[in-house]
KOLDO-783935 format. One record per residue: residue number from 0; x, y, z of N, C-alpha, C in turn. Coordinates in steps of 0.02 Angstrom, whole numbers, plus 32768, in hexadecimal, padded with zeros to 4 digits. Atoms other than C-alpha are relative to their C-alpha. Example, Ala and Ser with C-alpha at 12.3 -4.5 7.8 and 13.67 -1.06 7.14 Angstrom:
2
SITE,i,n_x,n_y,n_z,ca_x,ca_y,ca_z,c_x,c_y,c_z
SITE,0,802D,7FC5,8000,8267,7F1F,8186,802D,803C,8000 $
SITE,1,7FD6,7FC5,7FFD,82AC,7FCB,8165,7FD9,8037,8025 $
//
This chain:
263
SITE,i,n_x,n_y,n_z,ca_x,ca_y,ca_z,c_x,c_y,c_z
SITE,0,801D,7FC5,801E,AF4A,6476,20EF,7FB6,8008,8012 $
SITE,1,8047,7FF7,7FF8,AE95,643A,20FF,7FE3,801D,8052 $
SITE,2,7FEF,8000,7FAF,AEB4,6448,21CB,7FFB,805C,8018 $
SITE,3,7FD8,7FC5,7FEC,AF04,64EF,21BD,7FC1,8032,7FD9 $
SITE,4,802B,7FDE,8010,AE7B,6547,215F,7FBE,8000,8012 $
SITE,5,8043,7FFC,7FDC,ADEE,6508,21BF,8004,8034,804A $
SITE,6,7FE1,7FBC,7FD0,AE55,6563,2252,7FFE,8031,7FE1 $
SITE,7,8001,7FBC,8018,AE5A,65F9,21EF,7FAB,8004,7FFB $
SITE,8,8039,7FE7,7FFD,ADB0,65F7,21CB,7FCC,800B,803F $
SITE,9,7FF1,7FFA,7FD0,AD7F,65DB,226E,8019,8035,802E $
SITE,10,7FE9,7FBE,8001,ADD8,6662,22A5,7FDF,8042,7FF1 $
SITE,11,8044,7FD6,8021,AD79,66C5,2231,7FCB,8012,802F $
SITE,12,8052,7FF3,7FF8,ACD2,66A9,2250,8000,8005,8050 $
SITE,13,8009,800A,7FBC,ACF3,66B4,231C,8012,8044,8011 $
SITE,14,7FFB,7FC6,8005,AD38,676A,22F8,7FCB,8031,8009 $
SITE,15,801F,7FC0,8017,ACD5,67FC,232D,7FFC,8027,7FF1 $
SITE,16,7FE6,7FDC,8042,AD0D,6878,22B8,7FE8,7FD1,7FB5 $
SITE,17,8028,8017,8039,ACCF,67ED,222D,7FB7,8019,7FFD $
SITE,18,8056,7FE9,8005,AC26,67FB,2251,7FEE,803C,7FF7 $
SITE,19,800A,7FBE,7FFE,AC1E,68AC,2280,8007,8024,7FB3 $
SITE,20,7FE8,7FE4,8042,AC72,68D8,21D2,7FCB,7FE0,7FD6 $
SITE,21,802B,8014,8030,AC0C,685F,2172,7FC0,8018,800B $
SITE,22,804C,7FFB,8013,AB67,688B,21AC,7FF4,803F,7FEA $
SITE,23,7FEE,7FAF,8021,AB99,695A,2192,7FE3,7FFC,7FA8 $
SITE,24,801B,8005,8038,ABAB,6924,20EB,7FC9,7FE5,7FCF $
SITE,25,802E,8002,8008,AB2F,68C7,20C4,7FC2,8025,8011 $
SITE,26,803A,7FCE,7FD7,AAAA,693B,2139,8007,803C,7FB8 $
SITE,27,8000,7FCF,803B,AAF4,69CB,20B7,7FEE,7FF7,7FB5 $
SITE,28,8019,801A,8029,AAC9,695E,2024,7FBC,8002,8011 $
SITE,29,8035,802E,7FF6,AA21,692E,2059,7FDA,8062,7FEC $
SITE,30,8007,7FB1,7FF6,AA0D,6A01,207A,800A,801C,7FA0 $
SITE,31,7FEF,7FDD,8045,AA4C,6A36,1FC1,7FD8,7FE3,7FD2 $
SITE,32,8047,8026,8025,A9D8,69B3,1F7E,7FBC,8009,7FF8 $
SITE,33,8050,7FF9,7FE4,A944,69E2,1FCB,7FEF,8045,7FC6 $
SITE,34,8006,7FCB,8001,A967,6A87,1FA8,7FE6,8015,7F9C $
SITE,35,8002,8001,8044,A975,6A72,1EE9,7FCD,7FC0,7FD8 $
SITE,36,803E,8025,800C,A8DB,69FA,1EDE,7FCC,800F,7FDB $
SITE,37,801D,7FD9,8017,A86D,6A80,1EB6,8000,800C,7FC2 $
SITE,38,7FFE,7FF9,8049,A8C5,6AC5,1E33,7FFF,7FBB,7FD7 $
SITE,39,8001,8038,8046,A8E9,6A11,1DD2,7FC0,7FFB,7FFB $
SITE,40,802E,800C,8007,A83C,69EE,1DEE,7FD3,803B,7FD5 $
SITE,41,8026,7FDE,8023,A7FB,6A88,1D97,8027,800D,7FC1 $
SITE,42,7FE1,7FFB,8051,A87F,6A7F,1D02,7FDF,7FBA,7FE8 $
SITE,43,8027,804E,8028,A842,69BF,1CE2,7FAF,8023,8002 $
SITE,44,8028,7FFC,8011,A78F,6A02,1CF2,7FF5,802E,7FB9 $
SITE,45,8002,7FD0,8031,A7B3,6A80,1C66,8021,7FDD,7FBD $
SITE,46,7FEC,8014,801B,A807,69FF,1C04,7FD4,7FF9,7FAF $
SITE,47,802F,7FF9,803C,A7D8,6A18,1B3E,7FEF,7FD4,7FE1 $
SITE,48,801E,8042,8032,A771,69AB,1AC3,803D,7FDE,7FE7 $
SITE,49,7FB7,801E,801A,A829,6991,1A69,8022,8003,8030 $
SITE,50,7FD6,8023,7FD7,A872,6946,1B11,803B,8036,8017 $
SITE,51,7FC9,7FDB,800A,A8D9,69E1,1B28,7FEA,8031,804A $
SITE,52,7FF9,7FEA,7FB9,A8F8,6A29,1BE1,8034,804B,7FF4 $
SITE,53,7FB6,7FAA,7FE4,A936,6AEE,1C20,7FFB,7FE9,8045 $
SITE,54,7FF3,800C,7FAA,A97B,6AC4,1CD3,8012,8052,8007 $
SITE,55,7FF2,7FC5,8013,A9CA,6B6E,1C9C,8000,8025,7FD5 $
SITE,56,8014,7FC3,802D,A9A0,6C07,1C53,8024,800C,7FC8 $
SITE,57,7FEA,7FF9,8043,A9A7,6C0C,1BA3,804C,7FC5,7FF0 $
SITE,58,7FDC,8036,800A,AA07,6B5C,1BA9,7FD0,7FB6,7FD3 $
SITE,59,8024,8037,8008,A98C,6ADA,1B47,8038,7FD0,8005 $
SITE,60,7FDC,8039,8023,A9CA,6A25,1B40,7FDA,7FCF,8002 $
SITE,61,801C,8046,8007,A99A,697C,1B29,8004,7FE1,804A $
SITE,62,8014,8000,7FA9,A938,693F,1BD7,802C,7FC7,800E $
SITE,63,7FE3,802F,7FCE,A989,68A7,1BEE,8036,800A,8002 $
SITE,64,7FC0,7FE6,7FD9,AA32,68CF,1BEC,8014,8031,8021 $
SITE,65,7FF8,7FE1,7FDA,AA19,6957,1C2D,8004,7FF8,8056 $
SITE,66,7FF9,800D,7FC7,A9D8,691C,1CCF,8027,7FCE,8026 $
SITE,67,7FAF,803E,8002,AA63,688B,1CD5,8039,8034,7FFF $
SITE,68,7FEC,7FDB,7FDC,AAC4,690C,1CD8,8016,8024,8050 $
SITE,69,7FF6,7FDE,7FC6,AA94,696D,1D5E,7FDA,7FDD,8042 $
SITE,70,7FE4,802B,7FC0,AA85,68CC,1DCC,8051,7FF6,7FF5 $
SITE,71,7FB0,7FFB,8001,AB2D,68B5,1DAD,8036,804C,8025 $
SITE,72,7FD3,7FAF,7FEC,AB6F,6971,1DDA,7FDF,7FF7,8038 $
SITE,73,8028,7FD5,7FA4,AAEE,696A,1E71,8054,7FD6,8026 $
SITE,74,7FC6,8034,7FEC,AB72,68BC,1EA3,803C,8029,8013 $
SITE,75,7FAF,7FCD,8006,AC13,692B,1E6B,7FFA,801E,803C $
SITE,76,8001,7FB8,7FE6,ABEE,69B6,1ED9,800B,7FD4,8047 $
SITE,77,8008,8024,7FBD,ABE0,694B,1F7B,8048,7FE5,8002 $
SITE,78,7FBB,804E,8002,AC89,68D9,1F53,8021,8056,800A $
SITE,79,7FC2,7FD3,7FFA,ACEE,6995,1F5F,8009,8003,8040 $
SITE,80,8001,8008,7FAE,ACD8,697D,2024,8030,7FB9,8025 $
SITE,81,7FE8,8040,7FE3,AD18,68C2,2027,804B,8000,8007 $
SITE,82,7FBD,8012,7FDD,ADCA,68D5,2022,8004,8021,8045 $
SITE,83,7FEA,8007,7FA6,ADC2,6944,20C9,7FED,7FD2,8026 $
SITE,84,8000,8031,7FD5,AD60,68AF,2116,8034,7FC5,7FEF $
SITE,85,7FBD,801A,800A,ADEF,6843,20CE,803B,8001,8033 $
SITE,86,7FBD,7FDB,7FD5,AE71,68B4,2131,7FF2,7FF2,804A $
SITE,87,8002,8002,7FAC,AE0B,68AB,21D4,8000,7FAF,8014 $
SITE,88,800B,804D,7FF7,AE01,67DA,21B8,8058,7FF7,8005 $
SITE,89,7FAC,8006,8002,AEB7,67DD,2197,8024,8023,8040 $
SITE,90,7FD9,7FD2,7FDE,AEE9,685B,2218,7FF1,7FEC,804D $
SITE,91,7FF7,8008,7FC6,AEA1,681A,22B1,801B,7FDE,802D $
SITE,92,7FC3,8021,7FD4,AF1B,6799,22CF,8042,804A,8019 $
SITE,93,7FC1,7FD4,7FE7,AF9E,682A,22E1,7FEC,8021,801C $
SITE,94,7FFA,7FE8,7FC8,AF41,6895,234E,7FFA,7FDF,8043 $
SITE,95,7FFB,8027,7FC7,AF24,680A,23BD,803B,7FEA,8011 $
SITE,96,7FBF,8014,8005,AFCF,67EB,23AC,8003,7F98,801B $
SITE,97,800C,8039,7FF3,AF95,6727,2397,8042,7FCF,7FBD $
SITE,98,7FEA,801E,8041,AFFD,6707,22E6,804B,7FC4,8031 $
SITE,99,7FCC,8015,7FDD,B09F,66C4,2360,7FDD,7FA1,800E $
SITE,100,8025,804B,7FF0,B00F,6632,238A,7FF3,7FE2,7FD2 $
SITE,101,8018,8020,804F,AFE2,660B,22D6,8038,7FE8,7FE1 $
SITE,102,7FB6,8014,8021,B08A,65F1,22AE,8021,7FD5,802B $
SITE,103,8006,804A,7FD4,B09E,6570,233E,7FE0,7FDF,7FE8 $
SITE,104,802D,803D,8025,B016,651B,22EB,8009,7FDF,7FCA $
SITE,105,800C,801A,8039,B044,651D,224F,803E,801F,7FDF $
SITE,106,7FC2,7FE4,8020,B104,653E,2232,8018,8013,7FBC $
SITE,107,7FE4,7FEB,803A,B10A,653B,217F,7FE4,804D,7FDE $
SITE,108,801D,7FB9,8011,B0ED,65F4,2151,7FDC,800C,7FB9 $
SITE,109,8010,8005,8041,B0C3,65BD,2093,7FBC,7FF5,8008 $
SITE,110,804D,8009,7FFD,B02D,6562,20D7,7FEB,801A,802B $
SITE,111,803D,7FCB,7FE8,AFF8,65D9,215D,7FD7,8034,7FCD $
SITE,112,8026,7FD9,8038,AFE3,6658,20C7,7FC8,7FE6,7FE6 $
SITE,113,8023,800B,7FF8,AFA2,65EC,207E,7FB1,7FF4,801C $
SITE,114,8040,801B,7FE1,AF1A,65BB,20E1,7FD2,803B,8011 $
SITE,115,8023,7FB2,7FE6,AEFE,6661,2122,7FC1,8043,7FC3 $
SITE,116,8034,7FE1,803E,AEC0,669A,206F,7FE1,7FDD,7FD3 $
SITE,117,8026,8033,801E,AE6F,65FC,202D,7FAE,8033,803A $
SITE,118,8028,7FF4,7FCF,AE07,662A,20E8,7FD3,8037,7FE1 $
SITE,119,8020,7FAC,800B,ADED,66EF,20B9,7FE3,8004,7FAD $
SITE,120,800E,7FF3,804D,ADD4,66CC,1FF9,7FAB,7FD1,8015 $
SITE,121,803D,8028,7FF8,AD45,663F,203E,7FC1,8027,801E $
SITE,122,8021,7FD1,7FF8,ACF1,66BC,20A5,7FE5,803C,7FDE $
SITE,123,800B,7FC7,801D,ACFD,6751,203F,7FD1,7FE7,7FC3 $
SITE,124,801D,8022,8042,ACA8,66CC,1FAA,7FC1,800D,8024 $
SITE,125,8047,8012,7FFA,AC04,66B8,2024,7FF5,8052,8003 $
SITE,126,801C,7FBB,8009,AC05,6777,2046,7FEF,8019,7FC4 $
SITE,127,8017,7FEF,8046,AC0D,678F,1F8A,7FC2,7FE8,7FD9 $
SITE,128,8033,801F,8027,AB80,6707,1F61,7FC7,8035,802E $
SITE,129,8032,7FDA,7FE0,AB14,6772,1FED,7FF5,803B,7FE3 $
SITE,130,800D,7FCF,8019,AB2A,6811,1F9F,7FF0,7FED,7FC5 $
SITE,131,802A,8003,8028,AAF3,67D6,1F05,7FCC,7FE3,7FF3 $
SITE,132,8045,8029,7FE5,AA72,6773,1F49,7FC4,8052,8001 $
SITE,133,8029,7FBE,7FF1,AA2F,682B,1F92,7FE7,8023,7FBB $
SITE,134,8004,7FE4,8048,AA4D,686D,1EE7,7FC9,7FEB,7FD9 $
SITE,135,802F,802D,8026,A9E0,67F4,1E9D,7FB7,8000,800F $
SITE,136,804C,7FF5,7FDA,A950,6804,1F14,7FDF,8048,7FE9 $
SITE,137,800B,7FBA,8009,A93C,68BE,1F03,7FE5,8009,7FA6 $
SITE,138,800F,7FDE,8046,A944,68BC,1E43,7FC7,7FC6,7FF4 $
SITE,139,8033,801A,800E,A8CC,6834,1E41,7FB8,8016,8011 $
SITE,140,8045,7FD8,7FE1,A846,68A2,1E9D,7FFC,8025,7FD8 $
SITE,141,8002,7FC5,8048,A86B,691E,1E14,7FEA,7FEE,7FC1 $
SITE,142,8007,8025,8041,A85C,68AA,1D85,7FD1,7FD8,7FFC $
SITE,143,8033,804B,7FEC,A7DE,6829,1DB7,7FC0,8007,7FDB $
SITE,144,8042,7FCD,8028,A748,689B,1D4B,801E,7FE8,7FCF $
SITE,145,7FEA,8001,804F,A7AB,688D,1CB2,8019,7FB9,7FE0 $
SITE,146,7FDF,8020,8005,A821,6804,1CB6,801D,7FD5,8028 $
SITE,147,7FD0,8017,7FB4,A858,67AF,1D55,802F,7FC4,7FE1 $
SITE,148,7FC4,8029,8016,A8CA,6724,1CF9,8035,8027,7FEC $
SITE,149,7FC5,7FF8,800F,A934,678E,1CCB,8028,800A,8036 $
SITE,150,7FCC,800B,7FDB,A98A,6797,1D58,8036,7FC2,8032 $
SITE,151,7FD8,8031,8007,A9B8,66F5,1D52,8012,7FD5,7FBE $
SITE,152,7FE0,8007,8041,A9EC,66FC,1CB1,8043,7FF2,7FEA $
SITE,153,7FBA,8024,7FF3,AA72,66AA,1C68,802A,8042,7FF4 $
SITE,154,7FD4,7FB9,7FF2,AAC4,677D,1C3C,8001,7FFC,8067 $
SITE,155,800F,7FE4,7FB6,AA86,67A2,1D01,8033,7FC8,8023 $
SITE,156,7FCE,803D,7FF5,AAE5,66E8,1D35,8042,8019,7FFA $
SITE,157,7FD9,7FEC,800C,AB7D,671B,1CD5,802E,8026,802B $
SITE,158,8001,7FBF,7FD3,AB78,67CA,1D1F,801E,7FEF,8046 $
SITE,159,8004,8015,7FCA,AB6C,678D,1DB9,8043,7FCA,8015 $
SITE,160,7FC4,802D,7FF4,ABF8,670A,1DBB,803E,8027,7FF1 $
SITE,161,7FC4,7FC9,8027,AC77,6782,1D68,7FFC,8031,804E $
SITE,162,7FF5,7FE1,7FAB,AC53,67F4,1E16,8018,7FDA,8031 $
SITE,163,7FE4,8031,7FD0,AC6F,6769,1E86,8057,7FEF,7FF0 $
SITE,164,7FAE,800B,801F,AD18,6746,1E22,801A,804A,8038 $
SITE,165,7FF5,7FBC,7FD2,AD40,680D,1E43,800B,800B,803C $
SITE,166,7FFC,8005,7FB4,AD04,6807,1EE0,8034,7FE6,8037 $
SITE,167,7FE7,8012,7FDA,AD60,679F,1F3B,8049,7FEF,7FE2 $
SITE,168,7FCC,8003,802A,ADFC,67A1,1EB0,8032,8049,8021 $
SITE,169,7FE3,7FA6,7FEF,AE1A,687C,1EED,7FFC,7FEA,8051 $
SITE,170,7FF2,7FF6,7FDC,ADF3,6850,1F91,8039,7FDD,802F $
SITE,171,7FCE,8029,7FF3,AE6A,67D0,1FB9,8059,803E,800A $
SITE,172,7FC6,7FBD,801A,AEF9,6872,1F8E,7FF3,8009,805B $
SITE,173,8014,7FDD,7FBB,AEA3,68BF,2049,801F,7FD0,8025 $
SITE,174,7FE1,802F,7FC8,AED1,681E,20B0,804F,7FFB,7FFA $
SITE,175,7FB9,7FFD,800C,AF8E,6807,2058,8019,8030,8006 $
SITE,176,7FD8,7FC4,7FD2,AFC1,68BD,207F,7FF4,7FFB,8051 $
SITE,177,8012,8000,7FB7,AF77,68B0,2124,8045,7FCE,800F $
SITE,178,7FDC,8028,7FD9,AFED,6814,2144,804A,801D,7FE5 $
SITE,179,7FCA,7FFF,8021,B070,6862,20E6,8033,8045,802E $
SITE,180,7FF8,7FD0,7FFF,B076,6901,2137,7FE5,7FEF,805F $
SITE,181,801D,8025,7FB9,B028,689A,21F3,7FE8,8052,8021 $
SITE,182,8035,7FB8,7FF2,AFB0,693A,21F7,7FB6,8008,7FE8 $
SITE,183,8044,7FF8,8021,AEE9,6930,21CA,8000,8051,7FEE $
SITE,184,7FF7,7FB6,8002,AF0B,69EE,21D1,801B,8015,7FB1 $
SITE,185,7FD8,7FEC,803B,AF83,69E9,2156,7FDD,7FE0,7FA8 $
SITE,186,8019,800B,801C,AF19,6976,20E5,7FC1,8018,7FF3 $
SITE,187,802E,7FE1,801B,AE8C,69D5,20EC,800C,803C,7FD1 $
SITE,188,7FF7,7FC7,8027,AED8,6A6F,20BD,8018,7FE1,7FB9 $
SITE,189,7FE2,801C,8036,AF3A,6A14,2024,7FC5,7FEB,7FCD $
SITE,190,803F,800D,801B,AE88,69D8,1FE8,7FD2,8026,7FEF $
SITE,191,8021,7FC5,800F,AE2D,6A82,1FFC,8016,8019,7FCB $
SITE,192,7FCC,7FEE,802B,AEC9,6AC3,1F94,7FE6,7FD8,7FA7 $
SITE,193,800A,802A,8024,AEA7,6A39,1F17,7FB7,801C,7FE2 $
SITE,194,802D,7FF0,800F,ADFE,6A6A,1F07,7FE7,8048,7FF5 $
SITE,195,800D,7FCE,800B,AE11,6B1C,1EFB,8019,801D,7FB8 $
SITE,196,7FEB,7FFF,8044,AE8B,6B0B,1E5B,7FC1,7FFA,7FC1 $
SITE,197,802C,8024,8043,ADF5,6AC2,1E06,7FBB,8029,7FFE $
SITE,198,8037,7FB9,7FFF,AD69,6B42,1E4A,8017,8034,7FDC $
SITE,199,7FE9,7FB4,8014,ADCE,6BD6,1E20,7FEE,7FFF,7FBA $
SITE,200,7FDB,801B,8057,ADEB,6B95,1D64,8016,802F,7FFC $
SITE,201,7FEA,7FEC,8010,AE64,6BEA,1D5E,803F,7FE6,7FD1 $
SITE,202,7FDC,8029,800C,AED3,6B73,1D26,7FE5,7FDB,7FC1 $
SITE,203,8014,8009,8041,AE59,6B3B,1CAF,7FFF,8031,7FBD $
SITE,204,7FF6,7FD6,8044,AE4C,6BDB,1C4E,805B,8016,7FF9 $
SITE,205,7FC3,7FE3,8013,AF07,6C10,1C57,802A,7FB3,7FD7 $
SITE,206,7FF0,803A,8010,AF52,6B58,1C52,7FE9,7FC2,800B $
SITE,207,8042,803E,7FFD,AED8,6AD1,1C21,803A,7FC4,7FF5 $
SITE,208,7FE1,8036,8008,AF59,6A51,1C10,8009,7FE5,8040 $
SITE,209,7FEB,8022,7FC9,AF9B,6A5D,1CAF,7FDB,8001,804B $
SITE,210,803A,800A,7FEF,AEF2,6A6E,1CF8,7FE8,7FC1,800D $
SITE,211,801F,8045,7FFC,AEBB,69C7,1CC1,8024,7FD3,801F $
SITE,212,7FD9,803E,7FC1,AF53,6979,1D3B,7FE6,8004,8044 $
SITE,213,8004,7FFE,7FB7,AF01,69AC,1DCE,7FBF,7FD4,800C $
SITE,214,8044,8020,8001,AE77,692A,1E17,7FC2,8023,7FFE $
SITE,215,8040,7FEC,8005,ADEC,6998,1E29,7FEA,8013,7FBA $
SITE,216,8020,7FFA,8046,ADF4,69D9,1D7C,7FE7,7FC2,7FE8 $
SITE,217,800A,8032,801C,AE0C,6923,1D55,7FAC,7FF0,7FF9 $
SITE,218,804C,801B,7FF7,AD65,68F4,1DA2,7FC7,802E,7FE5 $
SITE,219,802E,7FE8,8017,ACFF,6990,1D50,8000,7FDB,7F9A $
SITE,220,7FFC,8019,8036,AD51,6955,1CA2,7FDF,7FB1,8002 $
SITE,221,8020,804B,7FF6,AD15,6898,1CD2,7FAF,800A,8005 $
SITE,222,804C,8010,7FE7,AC65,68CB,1D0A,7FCB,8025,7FC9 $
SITE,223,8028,7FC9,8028,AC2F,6967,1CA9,7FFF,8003,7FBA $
SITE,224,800E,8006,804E,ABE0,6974,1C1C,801A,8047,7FCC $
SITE,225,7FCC,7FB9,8018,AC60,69F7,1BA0,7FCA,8031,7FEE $
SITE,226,801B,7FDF,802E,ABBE,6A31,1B49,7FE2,805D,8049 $
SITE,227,8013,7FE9,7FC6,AB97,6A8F,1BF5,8038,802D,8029 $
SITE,228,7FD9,7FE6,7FDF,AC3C,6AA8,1C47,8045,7FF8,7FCA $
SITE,229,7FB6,7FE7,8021,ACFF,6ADC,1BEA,8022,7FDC,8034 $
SITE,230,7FDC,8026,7FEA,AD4E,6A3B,1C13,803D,800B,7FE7 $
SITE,231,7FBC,7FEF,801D,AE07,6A28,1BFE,802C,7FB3,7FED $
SITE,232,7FE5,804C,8022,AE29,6972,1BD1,7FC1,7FDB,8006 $
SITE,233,8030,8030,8001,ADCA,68D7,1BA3,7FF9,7FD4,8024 $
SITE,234,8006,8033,7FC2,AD89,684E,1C20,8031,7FCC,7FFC $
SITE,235,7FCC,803E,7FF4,AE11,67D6,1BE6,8050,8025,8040 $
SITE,236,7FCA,7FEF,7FD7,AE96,6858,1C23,7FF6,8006,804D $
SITE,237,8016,7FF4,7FBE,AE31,6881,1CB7,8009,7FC0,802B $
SITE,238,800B,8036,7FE4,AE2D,67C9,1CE6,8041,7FFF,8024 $
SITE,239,7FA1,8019,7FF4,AEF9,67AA,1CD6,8008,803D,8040 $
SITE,240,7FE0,7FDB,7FBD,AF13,6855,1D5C,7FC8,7FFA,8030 $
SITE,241,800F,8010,7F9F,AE95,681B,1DE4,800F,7FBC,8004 $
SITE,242,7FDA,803E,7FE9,AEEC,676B,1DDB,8049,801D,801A $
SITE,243,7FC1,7FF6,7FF4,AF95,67BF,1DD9,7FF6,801F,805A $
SITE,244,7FE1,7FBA,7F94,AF8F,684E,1E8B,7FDB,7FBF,8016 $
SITE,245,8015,801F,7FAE,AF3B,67C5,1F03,8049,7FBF,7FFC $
SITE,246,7FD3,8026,8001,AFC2,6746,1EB8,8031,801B,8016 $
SITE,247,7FB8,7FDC,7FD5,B05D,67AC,1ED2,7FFC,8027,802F $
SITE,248,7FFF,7FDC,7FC8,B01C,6815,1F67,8003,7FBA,8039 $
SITE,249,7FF9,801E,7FED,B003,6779,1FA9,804A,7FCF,800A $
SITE,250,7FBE,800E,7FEF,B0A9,6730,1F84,802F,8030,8030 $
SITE,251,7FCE,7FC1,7FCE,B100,67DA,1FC5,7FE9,7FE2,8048 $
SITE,252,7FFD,8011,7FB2,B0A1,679B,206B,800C,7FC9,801F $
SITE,253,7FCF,8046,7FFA,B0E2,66EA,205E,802C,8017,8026 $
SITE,254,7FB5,8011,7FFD,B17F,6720,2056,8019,803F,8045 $
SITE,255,7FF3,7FE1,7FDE,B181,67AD,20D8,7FED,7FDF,804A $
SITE,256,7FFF,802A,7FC3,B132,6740,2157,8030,7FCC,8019 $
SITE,257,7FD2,801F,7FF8,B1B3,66CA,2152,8052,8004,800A $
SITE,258,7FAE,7FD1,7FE2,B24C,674C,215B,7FE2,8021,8036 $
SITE,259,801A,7FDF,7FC4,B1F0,679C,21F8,7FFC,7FBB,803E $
SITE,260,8009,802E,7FCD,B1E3,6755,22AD,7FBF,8004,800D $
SITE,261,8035,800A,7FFB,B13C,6718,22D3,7FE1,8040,804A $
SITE,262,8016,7FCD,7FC6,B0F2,67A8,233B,7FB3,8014,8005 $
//
């Protein structure tokens, strides 16, 4: 196993489509950060004698959770990109049409899966600690006048670990359709899809129940704070459905790789 996932990772990181994708996203992080520097920096300068922050108009709240917060949502917003790099980590064995060789290597199809998403869950973990690394930097230039611990506060910590969960919990879904479906194409779109259920809310205002099964809601109910946003379940439920889709999307691609000929 330990063999077979250093090959996968490997693999990985020798991909050019990895890089290319990761630095996109990150480059677009680094860009949305900048951009919104300004403003945090002039809501913390306006911050009142009673500790009480408007990021938005005619919104007071209490500064420190507030801005724990909205390091946390900066995080969110970045992780809705990671399952397509997921799909393109997963997918380029099949347009190379190399998977026929991986399965010479490593006949048992239980532990190629395996290995293949220990690999993509290990990677997608450092991309997740980077984007909230970025996250962290930015709001600390914002905060550093008022407060600069708090953003390594044990809320901001929390925050922050609960995204990384998310993170790489939803995107894991992008790589197991990809192998399931032996299409990055097809896993991207399935992931856009995924993420458009949970933009629209539509699903939240008509049917909030069956809203809170889909991962992305999961991860706004996990991250966001209700007083702010019309969540639709609580972080325990949110937890149980981004363990469940990467588990059984992942089984479905167990078990489809192993009724298919290695191609």
């Amino acid at each position: 196993m330990l063999a077979a996932t250093r090959a996968e990772l490997t693999k990985i990181l020798t991909l050019r489509g990895t890089w290319i994708g990761t630095g996109v996203i990150l480059a677009l992080h680094v860009l949305i950060a900048a951009a919104n520097l300004r403003l945090n920096t002039e809501a913390v300068a306006a911050i009142t004698p009673d500790g009480r922050i408007e990021r938005f108009t005619g919104q007071p709240r209490p500064a420190h959770q507030a801005i724990v917060d909205l390091l946390v949502a900066s995080s969110f917003q970045m992780s809705l990109f990671l399952p397509s790099l997921a799909a393109v980590l997963a997918g380029q064995e099949f347009r190379a049409h190399q998977l026929g060789q991986s399965v010479l290597a490593v006949p048992r199809r239980v532990v190629l899966v395996t290995a293949k998403t220990v690999a993509v869950a290990a990677y997608l973990l450092v991309v997740s600690m980077v984007i909230a690394g970025i996250s962290t930097v930015f709001m600390y230039a914002a905060v550093r006048g008022w407060d600069a611990g708090v953003v390594t506060s044990g809320d901001a910590l929390r925050g922050q670990g609960r995204f990384l969960v998310f993170a790489v919990l939803s995107a894991l879904v992008g790589s197991a359709v990809t192998v399931i479906a032996r299409s990055a194409l097809i896993g991207i779109v399935v992931a856009v899809a995924l993420i458009v259920v949970t933009m629209t809310q539509v699903l939240a205002v008509s049917v909030p129940a069956l809203d809170a099964l889909f991962p992305f809601s999961a991860g706004r109910n996990l991250l966001l704070d209700p007083e702010d946003t019309k969540l639709t379940a609580g972080p325990a439920h949110a937890l149980v459905v981004l363990v469940l889709w990467p588990a059984l999307t992942t089984a479905v691609a167990g078990l489809a790789l192993s009724r298919r000929d290695a191609r």
